[in-house]
PAVOTOR-427082 format. One record per residue: x, y, z of N, C-alpha, C, CB in turn; residue number from 1; residue in three letters. Coordinates in nm, 2 decimals, padded with zeros to 4 digits, always signed. Glycine has a CB too. Example, Ala and Ser with C-alpha at 12.3 -4.5 7.8 and 13.67 -1.06 7.14 Angstrom:
2
@n_c1=+01.32, n_c2=-00.57, n_c3=+00.78, ca_c1=+01.23, ca_c2=-00.45, ca_c3=+00.78, c_c1=+01.32, c_c2=-00.33, c_c3=+00.78, cb_c1=+01.13, cb_c2=-00.45, cb_c3=+00.90, fipa=1, panu=ALA
@n_c1=+01.28, n_c2=-00.22, n_c3=+00.71, ca_c1=+01.37, ca_c2=-00.11, ca_c3=+00.71, c_c1=+01.29, c_c2=+00.00, c_c3=+00.79, cb_c1=+01.41, cb_c2=-00.06, cb_c3=+00.57, fipa=2, panu=SER
//
This chain:
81
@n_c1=+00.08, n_c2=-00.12, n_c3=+00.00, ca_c1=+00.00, ca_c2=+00.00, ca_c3=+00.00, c_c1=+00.09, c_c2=+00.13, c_c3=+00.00, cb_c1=-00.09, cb_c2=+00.00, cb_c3=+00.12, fipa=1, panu=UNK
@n_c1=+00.05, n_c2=+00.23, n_c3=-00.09, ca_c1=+00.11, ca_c2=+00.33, ca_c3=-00.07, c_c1=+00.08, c_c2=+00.42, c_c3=+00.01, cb_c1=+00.11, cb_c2=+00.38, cb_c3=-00.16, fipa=2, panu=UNK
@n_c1=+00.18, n_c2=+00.51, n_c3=+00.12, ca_c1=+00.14, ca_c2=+00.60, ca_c3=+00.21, c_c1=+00.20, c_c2=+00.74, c_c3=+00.17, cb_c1=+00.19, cb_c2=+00.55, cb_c3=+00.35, fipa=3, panu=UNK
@n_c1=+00.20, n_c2=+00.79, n_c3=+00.07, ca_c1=+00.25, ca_c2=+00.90, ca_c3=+00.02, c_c1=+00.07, c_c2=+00.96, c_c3=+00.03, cb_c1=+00.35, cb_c2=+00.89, cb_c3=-00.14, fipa=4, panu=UNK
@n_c1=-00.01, n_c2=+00.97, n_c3=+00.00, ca_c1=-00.11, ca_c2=+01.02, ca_c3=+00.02, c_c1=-00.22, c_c2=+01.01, c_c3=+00.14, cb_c1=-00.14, cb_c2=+00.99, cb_c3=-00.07, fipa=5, panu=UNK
@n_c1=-00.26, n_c2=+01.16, n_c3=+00.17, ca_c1=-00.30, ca_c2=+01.17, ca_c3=+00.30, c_c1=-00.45, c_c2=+01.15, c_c3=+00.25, cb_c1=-00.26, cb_c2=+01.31, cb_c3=+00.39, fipa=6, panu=UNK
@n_c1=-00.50, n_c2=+00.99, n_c3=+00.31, ca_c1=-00.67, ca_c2=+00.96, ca_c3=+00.26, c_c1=-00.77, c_c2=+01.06, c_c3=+00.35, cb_c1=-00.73, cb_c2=+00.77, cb_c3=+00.32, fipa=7, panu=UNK
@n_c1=-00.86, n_c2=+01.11, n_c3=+00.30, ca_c1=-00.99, ca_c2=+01.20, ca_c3=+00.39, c_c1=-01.07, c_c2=+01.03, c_c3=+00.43, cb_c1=-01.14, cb_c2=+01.36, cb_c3=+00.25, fipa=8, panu=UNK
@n_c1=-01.09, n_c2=+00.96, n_c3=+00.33, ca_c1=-01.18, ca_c2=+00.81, ca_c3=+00.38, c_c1=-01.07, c_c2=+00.73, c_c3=+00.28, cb_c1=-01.39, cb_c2=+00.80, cb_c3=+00.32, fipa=9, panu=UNK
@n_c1=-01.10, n_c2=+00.62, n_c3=+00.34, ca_c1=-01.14, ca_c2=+00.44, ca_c3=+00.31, c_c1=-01.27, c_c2=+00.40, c_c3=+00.27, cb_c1=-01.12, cb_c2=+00.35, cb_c3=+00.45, fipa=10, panu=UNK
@n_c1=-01.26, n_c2=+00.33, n_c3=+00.13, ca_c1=-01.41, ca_c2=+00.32, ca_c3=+00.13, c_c1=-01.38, c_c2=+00.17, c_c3=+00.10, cb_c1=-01.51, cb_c2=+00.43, cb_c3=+00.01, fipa=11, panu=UNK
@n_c1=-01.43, n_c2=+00.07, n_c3=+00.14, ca_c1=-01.40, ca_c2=-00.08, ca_c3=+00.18, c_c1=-01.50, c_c2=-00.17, c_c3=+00.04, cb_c1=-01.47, cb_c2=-00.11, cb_c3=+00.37, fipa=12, panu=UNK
@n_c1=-01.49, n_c2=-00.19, n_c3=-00.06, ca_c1=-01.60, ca_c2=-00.25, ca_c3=-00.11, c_c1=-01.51, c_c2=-00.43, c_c3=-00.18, cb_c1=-01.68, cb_c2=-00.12, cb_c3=-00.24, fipa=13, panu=UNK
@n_c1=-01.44, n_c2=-00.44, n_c3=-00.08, ca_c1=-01.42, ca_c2=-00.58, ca_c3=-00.13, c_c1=-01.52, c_c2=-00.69, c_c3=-00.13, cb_c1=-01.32, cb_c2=-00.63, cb_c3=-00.07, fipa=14, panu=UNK
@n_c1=-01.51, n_c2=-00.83, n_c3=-00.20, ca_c1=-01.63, ca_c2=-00.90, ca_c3=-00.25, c_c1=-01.70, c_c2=-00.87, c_c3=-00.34, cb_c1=-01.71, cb_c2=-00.92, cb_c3=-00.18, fipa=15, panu=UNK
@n_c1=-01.72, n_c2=-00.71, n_c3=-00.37, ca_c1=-01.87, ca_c2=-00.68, ca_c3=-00.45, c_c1=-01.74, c_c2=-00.67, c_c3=-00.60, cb_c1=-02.02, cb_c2=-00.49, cb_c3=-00.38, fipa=16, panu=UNK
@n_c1=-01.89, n_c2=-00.69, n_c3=-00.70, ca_c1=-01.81, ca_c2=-00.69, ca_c3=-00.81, c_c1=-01.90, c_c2=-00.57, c_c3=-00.90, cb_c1=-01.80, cb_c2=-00.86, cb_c3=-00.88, fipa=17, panu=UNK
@n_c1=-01.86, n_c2=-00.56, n_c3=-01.06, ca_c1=-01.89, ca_c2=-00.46, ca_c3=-01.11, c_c1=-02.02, c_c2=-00.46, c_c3=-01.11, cb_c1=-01.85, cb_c2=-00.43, cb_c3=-01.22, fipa=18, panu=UNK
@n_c1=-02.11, n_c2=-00.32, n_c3=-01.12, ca_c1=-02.08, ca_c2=-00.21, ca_c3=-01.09, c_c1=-02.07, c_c2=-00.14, c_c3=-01.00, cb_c1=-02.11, cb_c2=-00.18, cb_c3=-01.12, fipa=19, panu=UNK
@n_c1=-02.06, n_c2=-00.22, n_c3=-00.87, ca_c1=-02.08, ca_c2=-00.18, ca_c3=-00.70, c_c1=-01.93, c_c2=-00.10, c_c3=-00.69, cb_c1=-02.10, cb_c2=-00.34, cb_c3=-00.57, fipa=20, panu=UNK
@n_c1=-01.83, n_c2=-00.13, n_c3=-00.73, ca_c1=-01.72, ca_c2=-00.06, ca_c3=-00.66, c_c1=-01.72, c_c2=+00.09, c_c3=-00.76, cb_c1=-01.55, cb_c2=-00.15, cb_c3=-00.67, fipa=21, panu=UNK
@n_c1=-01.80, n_c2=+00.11, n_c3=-00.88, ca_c1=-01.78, ca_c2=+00.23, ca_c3=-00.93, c_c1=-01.87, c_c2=+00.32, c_c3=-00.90, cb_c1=-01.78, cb_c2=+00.23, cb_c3=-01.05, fipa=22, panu=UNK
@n_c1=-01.99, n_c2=+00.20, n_c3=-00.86, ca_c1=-02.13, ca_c2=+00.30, ca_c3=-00.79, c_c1=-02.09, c_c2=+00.33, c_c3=-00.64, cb_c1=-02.30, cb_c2=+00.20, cb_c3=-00.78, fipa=23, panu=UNK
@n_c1=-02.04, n_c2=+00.32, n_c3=-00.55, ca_c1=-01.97, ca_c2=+00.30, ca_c3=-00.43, c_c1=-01.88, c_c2=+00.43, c_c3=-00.43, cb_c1=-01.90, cb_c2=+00.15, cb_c3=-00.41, fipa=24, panu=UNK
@n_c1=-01.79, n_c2=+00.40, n_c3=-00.53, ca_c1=-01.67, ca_c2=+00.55, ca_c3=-00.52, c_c1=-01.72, c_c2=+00.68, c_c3=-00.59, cb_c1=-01.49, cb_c2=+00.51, cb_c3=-00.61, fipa=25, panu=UNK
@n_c1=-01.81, n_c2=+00.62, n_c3=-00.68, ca_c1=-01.89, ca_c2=+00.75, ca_c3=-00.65, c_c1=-01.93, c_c2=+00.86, c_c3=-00.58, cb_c1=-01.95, cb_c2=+00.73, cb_c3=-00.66, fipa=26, panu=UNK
@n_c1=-02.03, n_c2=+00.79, n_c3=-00.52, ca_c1=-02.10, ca_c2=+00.83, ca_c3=-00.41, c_c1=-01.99, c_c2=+00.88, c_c3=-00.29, cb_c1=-02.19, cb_c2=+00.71, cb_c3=-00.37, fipa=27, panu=UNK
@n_c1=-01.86, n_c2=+00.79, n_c3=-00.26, ca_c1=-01.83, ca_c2=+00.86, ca_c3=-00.14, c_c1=-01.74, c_c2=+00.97, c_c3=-00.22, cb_c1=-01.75, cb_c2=+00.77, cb_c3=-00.03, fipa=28, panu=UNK
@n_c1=-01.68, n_c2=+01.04, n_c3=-00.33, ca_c1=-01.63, ca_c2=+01.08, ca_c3=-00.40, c_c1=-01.73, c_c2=+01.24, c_c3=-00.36, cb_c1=-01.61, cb_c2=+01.00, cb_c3=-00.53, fipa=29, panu=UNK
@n_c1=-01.84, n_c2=+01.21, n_c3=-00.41, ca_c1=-01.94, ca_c2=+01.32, ca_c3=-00.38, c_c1=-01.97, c_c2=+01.32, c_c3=-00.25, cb_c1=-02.06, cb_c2=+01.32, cb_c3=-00.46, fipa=30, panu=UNK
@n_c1=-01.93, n_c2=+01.30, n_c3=-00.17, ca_c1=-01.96, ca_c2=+01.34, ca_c3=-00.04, c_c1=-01.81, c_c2=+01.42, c_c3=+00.04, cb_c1=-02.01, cb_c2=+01.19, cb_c3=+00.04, fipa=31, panu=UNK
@n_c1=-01.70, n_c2=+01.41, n_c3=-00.01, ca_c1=-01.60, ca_c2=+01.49, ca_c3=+00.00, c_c1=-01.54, c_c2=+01.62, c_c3=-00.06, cb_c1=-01.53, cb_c2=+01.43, cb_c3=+00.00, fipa=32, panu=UNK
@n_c1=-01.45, n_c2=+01.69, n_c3=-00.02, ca_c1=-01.42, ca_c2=+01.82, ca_c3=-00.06, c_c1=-01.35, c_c2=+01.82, c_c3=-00.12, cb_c1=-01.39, cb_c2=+01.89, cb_c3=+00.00, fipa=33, panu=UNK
@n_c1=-01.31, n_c2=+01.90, n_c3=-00.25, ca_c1=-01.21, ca_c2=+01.93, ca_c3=-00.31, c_c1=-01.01, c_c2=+01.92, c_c3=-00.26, cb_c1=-01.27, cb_c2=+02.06, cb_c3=-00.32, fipa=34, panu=UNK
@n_c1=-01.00, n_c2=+01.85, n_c3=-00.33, ca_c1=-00.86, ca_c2=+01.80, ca_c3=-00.27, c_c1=-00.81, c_c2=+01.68, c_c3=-00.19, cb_c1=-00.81, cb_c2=+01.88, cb_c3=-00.20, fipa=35, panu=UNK
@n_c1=-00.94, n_c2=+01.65, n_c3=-00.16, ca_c1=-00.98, ca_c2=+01.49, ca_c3=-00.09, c_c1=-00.94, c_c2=+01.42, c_c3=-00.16, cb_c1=-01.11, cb_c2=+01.45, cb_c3=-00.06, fipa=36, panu=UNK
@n_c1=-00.88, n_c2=+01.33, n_c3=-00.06, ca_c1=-00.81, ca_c2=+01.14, ca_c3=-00.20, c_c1=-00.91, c_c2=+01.09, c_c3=-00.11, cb_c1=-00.58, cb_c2=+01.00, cb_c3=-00.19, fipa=37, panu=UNK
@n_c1=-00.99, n_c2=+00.98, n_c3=-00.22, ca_c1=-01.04, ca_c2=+00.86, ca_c3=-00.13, c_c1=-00.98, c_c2=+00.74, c_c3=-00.20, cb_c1=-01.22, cb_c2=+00.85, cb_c3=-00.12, fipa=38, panu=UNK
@n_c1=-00.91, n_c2=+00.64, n_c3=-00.07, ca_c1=-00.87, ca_c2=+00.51, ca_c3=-00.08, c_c1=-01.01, c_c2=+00.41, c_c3=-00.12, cb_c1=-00.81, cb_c2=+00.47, cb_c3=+00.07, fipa=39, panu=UNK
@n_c1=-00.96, n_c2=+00.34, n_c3=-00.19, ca_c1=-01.06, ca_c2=+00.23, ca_c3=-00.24, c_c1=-01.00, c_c2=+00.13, c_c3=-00.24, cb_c1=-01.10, cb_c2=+00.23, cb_c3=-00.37, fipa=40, panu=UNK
@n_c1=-01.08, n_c2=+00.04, n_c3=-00.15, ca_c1=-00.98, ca_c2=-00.14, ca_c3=-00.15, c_c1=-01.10, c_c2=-00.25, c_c3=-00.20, cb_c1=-00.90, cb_c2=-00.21, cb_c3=+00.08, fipa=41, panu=UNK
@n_c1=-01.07, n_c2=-00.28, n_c3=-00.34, ca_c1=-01.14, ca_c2=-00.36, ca_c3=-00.39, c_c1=-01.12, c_c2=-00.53, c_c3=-00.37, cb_c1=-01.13, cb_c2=-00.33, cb_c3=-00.52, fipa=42, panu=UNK
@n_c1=-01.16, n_c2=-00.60, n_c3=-00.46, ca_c1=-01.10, ca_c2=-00.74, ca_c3=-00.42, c_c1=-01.16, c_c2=-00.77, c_c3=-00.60, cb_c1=-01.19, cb_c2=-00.86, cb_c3=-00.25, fipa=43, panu=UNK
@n_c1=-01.17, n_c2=-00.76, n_c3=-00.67, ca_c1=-01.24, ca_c2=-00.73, ca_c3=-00.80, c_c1=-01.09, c_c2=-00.69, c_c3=-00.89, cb_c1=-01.37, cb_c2=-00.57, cb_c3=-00.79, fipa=44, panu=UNK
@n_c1=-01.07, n_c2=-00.78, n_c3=-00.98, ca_c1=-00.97, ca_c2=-00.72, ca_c3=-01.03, c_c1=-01.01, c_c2=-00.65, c_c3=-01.19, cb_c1=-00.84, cb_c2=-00.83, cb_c3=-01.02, fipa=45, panu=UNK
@n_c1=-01.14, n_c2=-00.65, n_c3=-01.18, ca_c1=-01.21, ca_c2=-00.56, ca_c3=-01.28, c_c1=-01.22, c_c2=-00.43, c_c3=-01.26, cb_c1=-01.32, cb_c2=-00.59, cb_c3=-01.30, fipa=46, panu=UNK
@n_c1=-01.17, n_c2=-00.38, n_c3=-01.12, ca_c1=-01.14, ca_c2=-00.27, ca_c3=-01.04, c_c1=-01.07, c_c2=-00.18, c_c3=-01.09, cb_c1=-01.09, cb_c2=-00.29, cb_c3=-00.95, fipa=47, panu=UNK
@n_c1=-00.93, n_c2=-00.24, n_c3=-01.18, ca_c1=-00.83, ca_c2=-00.19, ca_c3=-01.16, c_c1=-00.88, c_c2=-00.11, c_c3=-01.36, cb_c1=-00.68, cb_c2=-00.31, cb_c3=-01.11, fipa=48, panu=UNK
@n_c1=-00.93, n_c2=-00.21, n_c3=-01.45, ca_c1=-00.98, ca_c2=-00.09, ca_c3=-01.55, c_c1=-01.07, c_c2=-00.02, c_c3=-01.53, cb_c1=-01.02, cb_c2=-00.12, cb_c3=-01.67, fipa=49, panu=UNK
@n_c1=-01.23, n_c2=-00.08, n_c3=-01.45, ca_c1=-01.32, ca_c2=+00.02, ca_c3=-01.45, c_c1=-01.31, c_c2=+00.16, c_c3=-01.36, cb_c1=-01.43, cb_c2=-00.04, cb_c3=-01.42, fipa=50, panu=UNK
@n_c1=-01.23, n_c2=+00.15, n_c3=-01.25, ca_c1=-01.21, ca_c2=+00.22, ca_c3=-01.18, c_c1=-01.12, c_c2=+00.36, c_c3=-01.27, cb_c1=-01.16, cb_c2=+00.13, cb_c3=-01.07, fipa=51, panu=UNK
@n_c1=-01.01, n_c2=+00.32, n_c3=-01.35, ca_c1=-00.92, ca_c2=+00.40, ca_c3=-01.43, c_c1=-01.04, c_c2=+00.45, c_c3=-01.55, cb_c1=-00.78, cb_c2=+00.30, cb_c3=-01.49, fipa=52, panu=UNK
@n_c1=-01.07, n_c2=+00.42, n_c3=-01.60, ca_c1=-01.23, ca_c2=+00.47, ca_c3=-01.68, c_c1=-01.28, c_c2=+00.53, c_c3=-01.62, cb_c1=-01.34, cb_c2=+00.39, cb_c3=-01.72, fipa=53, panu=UNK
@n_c1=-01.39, n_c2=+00.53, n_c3=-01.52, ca_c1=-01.45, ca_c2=+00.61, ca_c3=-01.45, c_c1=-01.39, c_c2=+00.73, c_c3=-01.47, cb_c1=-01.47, cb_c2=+00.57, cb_c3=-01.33, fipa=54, panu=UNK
@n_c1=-01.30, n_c2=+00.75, n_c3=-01.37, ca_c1=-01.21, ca_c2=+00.88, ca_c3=-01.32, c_c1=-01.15, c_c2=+00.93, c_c3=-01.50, cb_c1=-01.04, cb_c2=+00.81, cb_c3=-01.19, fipa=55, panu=UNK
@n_c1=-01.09, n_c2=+00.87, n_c3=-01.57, ca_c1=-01.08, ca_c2=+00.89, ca_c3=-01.67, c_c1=-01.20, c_c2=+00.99, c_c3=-01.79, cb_c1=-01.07, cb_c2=+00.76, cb_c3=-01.68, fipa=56, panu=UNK
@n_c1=-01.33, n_c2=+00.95, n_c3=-01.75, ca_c1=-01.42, ca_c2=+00.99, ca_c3=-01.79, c_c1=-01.52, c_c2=+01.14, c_c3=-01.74, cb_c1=-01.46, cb_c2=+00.87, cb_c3=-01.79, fipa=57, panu=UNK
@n_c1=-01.47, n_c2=+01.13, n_c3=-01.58, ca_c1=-01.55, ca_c2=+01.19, ca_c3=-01.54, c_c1=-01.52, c_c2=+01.27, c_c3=-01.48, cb_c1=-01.62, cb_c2=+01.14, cb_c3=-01.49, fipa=58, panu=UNK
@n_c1=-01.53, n_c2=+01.43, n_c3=-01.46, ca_c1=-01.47, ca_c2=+01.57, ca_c3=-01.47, c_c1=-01.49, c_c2=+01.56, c_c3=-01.29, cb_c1=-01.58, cb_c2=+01.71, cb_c3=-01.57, fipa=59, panu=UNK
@n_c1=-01.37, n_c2=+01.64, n_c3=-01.23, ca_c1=-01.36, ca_c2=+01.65, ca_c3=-01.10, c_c1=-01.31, c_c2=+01.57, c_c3=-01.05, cb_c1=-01.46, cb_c2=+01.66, cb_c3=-01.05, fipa=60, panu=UNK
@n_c1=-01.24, n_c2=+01.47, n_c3=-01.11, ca_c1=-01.21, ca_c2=+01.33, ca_c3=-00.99, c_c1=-01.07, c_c2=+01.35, c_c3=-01.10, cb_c1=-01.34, cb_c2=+01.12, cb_c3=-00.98, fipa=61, panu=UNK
@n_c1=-00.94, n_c2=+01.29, n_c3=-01.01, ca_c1=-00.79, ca_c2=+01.20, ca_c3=-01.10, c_c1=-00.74, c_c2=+01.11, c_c3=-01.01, cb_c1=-00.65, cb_c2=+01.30, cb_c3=-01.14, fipa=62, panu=UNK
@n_c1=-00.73, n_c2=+01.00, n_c3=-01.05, ca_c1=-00.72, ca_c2=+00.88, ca_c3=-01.05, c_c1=-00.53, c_c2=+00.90, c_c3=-00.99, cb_c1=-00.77, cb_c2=+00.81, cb_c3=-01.21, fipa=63, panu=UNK
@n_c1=-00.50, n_c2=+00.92, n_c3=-00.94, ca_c1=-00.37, ca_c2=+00.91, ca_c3=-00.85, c_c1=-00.26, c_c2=+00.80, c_c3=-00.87, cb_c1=-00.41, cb_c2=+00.90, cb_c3=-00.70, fipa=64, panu=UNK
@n_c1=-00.35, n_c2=+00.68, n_c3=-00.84, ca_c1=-00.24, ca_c2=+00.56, ca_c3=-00.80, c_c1=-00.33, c_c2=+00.44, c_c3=-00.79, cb_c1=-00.15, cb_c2=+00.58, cb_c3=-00.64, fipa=65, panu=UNK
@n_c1=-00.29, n_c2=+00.32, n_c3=-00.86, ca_c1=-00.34, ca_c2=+00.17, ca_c3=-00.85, c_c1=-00.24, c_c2=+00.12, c_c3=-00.79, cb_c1=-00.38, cb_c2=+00.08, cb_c3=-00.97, fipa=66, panu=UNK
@n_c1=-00.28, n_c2=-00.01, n_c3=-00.68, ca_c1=-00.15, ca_c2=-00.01, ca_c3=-00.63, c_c1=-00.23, c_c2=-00.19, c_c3=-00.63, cb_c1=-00.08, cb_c2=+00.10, cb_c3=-00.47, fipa=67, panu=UNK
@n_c1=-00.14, n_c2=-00.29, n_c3=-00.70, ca_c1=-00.19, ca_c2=-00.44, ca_c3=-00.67, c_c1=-00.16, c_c2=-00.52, c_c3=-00.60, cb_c1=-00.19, cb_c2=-00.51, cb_c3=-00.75, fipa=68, panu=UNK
@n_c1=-00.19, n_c2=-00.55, n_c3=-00.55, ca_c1=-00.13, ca_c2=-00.67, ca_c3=-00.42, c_c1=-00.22, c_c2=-00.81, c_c3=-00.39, cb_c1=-00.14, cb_c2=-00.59, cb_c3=-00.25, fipa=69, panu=UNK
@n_c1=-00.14, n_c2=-00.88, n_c3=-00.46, ca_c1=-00.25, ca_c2=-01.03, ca_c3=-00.44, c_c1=-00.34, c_c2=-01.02, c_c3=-00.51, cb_c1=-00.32, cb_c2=-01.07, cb_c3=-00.31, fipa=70, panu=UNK
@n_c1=-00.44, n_c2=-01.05, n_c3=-00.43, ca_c1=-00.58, ca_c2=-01.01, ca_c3=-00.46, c_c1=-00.66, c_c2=-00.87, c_c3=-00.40, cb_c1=-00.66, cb_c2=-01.14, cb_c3=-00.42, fipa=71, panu=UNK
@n_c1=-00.57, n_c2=-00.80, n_c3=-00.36, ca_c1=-00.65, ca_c2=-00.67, ca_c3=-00.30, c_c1=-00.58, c_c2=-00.57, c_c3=-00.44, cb_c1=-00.60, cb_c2=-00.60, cb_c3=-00.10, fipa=72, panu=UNK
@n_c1=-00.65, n_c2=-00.49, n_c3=-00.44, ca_c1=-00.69, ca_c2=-00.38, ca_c3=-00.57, c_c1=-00.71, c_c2=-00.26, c_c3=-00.51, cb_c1=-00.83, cb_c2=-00.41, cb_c3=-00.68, fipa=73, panu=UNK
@n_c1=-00.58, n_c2=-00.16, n_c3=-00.47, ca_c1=-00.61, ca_c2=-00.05, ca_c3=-00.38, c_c1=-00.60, c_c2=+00.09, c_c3=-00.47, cb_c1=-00.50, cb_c2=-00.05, cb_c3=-00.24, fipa=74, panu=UNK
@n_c1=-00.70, n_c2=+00.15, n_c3=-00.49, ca_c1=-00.70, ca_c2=+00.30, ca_c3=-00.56, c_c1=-00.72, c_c2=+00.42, c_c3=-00.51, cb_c1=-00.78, cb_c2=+00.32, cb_c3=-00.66, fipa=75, panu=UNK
@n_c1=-00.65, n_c2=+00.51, n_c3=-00.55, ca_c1=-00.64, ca_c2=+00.67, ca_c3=-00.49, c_c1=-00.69, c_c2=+00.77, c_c3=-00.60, cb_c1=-00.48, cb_c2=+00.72, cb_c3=-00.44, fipa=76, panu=UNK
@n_c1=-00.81, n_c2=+00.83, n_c3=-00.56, ca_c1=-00.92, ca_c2=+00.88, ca_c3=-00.61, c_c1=-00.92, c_c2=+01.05, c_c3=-00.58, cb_c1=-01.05, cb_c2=+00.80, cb_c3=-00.55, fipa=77, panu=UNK
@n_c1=-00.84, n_c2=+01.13, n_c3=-00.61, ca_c1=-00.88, ca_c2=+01.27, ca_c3=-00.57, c_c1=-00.95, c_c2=+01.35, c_c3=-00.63, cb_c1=-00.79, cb_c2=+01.35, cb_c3=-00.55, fipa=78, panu=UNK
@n_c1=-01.06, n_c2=+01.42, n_c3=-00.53, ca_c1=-01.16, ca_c2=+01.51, ca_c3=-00.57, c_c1=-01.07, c_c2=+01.62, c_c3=-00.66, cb_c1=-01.25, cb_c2=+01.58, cb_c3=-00.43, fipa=79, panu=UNK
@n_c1=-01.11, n_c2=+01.68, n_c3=-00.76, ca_c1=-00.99, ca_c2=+01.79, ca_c3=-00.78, c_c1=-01.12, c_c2=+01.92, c_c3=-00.78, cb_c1=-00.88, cb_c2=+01.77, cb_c3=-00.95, fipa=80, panu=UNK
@n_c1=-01.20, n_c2=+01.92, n_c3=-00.80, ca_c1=-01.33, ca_c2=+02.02, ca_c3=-00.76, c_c1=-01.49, c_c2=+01.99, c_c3=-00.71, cb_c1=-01.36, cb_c2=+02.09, cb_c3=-00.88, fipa=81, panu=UNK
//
């Protein structure tokens, strides 16, 4: 896991598979402030493209850092407005 970035949340959605971890970081994404990272620890290793799409796609959010380990799928999500 990377510790260079200071998380506002953890948002936990391992087990669930698509579309729960994009509908999930969504939502906590819009519940934080501008300049906020939110940690995402998947178990989905469909995580690791849909999650880069999303953010990819969608204005206000950059996609920071995938970091793989085993079977955990950890992403860093910052609000940028």
């Amino acid at each position: 896991m990377s510790s260079e970035y200071q998380t506002a949340e953890t948002l936990d959605v391992k087990g669930q598979s698509c579309p729960m971890p994009i509908v999930k970081t969504k939502q906590a994404i819009d519940d934080l402030q501008a300049g906020d990272v939110l940690e995402v620890v998947a178990t989905d290793s469909g995580s690791m493209s849909d999650i880069q799409g999303w953010a990819d796609g969608t204005d206000g959010v950059e996609l920071l850092e995938q970091v793989e380990d085993g079977d955990l799928y950890t992403h860093y999500v910052k609000k940028t407005e």
